[in-house]
C-alpha positions as CSV (number, residue, x, y, z in Angstrom):
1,X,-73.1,-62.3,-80.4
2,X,-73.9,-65.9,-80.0
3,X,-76.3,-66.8,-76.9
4,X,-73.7,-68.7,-75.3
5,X,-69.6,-67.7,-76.1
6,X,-66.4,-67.0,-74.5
7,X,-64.8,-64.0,-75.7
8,X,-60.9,-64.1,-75.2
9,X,-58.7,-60.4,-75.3
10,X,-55.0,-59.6,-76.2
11,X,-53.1,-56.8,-76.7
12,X,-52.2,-56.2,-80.1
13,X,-49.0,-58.2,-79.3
14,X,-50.5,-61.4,-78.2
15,X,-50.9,-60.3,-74.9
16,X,-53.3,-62.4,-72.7
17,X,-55.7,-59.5,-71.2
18,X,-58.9,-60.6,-70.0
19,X,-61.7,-63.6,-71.2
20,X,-65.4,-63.2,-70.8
21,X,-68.0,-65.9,-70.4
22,X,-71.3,-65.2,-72.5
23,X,-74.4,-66.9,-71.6
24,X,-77.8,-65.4,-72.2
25,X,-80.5,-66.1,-74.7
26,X,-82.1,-62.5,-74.9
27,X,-79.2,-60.3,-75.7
28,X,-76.5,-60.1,-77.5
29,X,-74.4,-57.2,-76.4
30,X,-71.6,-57.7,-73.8
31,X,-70.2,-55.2,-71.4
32,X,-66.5,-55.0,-70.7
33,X,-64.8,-53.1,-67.4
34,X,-61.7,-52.5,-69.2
35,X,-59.9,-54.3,-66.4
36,X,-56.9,-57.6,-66.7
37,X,-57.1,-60.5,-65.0
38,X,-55.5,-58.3,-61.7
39,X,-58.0,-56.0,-61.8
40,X,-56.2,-53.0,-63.5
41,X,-57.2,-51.0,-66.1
42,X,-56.1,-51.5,-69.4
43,X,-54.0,-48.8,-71.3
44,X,-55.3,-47.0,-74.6
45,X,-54.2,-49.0,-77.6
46,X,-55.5,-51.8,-80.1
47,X,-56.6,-54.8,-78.9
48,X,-58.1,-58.0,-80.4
49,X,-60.8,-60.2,-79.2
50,X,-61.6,-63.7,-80.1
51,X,-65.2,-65.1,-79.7
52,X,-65.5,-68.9,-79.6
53,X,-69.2,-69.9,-79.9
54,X,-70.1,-73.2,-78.1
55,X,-71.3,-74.7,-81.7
56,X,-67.3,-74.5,-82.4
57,X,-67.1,-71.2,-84.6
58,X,-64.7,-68.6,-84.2
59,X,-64.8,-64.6,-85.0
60,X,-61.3,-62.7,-84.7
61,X,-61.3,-58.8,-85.2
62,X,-59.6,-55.9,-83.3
63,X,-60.8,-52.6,-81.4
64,X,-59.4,-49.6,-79.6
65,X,-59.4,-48.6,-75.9
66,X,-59.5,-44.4,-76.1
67,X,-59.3,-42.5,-73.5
């Protein structure tokens, strides 16, 4: 994970779900509360994430929410 990023979510249909602001210089793992943007938890399915690094580059890849 890039020091500083914004990681955007979607659903696997283009969804809008969630996006994360990244900013720290010692680690590189982020932590997710599987919530939206209301505050409710997501349902089990695929989702995809985008991370935008702030040098401009982009990484697009999917995951799964199991419950």
């Amino acid at each position: 994970m890039p020091n500083t990023c914004t990681i955007s979510i979607y659903t696997i249909t283009g969804e809008f779900v969630q996006k994360i602001d990244h900013s720290n210089l010692y680690r590189g793992d982020v932590f997710w509360d599987l919530k939206n943007g209301q505050g409710e938890v997501v349902a089990p399915g695929l989702y995809i994430y985008v991370v935008e690094a702030s040098s401009g580059e982009k990484h697009i890849g999917k995951f799964a929410v199991v419950r």
